[in-house]
Structures are given as structure tokens and as C-alpha cells.
N, C-alpha and C positions, 0 to 999 in steps of 0.2 A: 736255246735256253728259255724256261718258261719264266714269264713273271712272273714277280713275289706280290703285285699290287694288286688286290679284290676289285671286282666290278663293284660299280656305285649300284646302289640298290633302287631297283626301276622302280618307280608307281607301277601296282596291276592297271588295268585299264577301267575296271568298276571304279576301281580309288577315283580318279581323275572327275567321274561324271556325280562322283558323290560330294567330293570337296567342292562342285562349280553347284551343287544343289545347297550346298551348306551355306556357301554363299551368296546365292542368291534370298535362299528366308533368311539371314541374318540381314542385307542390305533390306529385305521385304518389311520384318517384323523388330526388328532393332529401337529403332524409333519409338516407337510407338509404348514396347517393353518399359524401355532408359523412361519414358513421359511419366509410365505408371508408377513405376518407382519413386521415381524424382517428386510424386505426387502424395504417397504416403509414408517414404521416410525422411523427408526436408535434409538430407544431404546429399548433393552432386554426383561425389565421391564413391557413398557407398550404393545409392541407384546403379551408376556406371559398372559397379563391383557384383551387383546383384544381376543387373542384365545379360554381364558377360557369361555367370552362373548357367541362363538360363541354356544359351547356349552354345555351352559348354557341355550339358546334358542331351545337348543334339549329337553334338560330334562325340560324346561316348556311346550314344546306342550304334547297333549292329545295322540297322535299320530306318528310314526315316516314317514317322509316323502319316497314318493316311490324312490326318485333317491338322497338318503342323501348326497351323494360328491357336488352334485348343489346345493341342499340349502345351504350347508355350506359355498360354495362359493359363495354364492348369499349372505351371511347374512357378511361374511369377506368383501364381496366389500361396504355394505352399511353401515358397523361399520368403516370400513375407511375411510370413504368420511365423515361421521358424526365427526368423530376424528380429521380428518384435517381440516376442518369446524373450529370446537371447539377450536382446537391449533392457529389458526388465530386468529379467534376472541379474544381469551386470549391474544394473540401478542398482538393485532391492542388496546387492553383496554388496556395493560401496557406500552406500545408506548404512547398512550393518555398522561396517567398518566404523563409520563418519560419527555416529552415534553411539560408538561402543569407546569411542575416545573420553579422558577424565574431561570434566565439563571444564574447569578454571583453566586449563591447558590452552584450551579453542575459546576462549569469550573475555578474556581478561586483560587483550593486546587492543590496541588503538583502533582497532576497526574488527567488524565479526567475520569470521571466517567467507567466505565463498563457498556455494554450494550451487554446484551443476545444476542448469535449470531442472533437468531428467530427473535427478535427485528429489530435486523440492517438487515438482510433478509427484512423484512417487510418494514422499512423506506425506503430500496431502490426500492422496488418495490412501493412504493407508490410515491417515488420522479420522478420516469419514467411514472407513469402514464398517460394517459390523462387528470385526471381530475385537475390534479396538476399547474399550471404555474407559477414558480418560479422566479424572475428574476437572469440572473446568478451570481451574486456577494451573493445573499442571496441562492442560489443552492449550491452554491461550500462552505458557511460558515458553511452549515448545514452538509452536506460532510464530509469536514475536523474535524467539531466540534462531530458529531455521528456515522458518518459511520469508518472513520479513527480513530478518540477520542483524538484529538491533544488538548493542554493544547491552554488557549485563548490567552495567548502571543504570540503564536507560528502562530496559525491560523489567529491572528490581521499581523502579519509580513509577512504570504505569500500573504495576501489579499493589504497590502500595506497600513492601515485605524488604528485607536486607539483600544486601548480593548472596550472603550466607545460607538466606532463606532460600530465595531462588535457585542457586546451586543443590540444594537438597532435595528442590521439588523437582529439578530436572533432570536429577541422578536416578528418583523414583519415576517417572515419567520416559525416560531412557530405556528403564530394566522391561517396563511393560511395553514400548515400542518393539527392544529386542525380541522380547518372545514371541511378539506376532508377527515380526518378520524371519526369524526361525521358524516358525510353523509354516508360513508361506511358502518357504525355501522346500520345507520338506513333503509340502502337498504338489510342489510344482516339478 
């Protein structure tokens, strides 16, 4: 009587010599990859995340490439530009959000909100922009109220105006933030 149980499924024999090649540029070039990363996106994490990427893009080709240290650095520089890419735009969507909240909601409670450093990174580089023009009483509320994160009494007192005021000028100040980072969103 014949068995009903399938043979376990061999490695070809090319497999075997390509996995010990896999191996050995990932023991070769690993380090070095994991450095680079760790070096321009300041977390452990997603470095470790990113270098596995790299390859991980080895062991899908058919093939290993003739001068593998170049790909790999080729494939690290364009998973970085993609990642930063990526982490902006996350920014620039939760900036959106962050700023599209009623102002008294977020500034009215005992302390001002928290705002991801990434974030306020992002709000400043969008307050400096060109494409931005603020006037400065509503520059400096939004300033004070996200970039610094002063309670609204505080920010209503250095600006000299009510809380009533300030909430006014932050709501207009807001609407023109939003549409330049909707325009961003949709140039990008």
C-alpha cells in the first residue's frame, strides 16, 4: 500500500548556494546599512525596519546584483527619501487635523495641548515659508499658542488683546494655515 504522506519539499541545490550568498552580504553589509539609517531617521526602530527592507529587496530579486554594496546603497538612499517623504506627509495630515480643531476646545484647559515635536518642526517650517503670509499679530499668536504651547491667558497678555480676541485671530490664522497645507498635500 502506497503512502498518503507527500515528500517534504527539497531546497534545488542553486537555492542553498544563494541563501549562504544572502547571508553572507547581509552579515557583510547589515551594519553598516542599520549605521546609516540610525544616522538620518533618529529612531532604532524604524532604522532596524528600514535595513531589513533593504534586504529584503535582495532576497526578492531572481538574481544577486554584480556590485551588491551599490545596490544596497542605492536601495537605502531611496527607502530614505521615501520614509521622509512619508513622515512629512503624516506630519503635514496631523498638523491638518491638530489645527483644524475649534481653538477654545484645545487652549482653554490648565495646560496647552502637546504637540509632537515633528509637528511643531513642520508648523515652523511652514510659518517661514513663502507660501504663507501671516500677518504678524496672528504669526506670533500661533507661535506662542503651538510652537511655544502657552496657555490662552498667557498668550492673550503678551499680545495685549482678550482671550476673545485671540481666539478670533487664531481661527483666521488657522483657515490660512489650512489652505497652505492643503495645497501642500496636493502638490505632494
Amino acid at each position: 500500500m502506497k503512502s498518503t504522506r507527500s515528500k517534504p519539499d527539497r531546497p534545488e541545490r542553486g537555492r542553498g548556494r544563494r541563501t549562504a550568498a544572502l547571508r553572507r552580504l547581509f552579515a557583510a553589509y547589515h551594519p553598516g546599512i542599520k549605521r546609516y539609517f540610525a544616522d538620518h531617521v533618529g529612531s532604532i526602530d524604524d532604522a532596524e525596519d528600514l535595513a531589513q527592507e533593504v534586504f529584503l529587496r535582495f532576497y526578492e530579486r531572481t538574481d544577486l546584483p554584480e556590485d551588491p554594496e551599490a545596490y544596497a546603497h542605492t536601495i537605502a538612499r531611496n527607502l530614505l527619501s521615501k520614509y521622509r517623504e512619508n513622515r512629512a506627509k503624516r506630519a503635514r495630515a496631523a498638523l491638518l487635523q491638530l489645527i483644524g480643531r475649534p481653538c477654545k476646545a484645545r487652549i482653554t484647559g490648565p495646560s496647552p495641548p502637546r504637540v509632537p515635536m515633528e509637528l511643531v518642526d513642520e508648523l515652523e517650517t511652514i510659518i517661514k515659508s513663502e507660501q504663507i503670509r501671516l500677518p504678524p499679530r496672528s504669526l506670533e499668536a500661533i507661535r506662542l499658542t503651538y510652537v511655544e504651547q502657552l496657555p490662552a491667558r498667557e498668550v492673550a497678555g503678551r499680545l495685549g488683546c482678550s482671550t476673545e480676541a485671540l481666539y478670533k485671530r487664531l481661527q483666521r490664522a488657522r483657515k490660512l494655515l489650512r489652505d497652505s497645507l492643503r495645497r501642500r498635500q496636493r502638490q505632494s
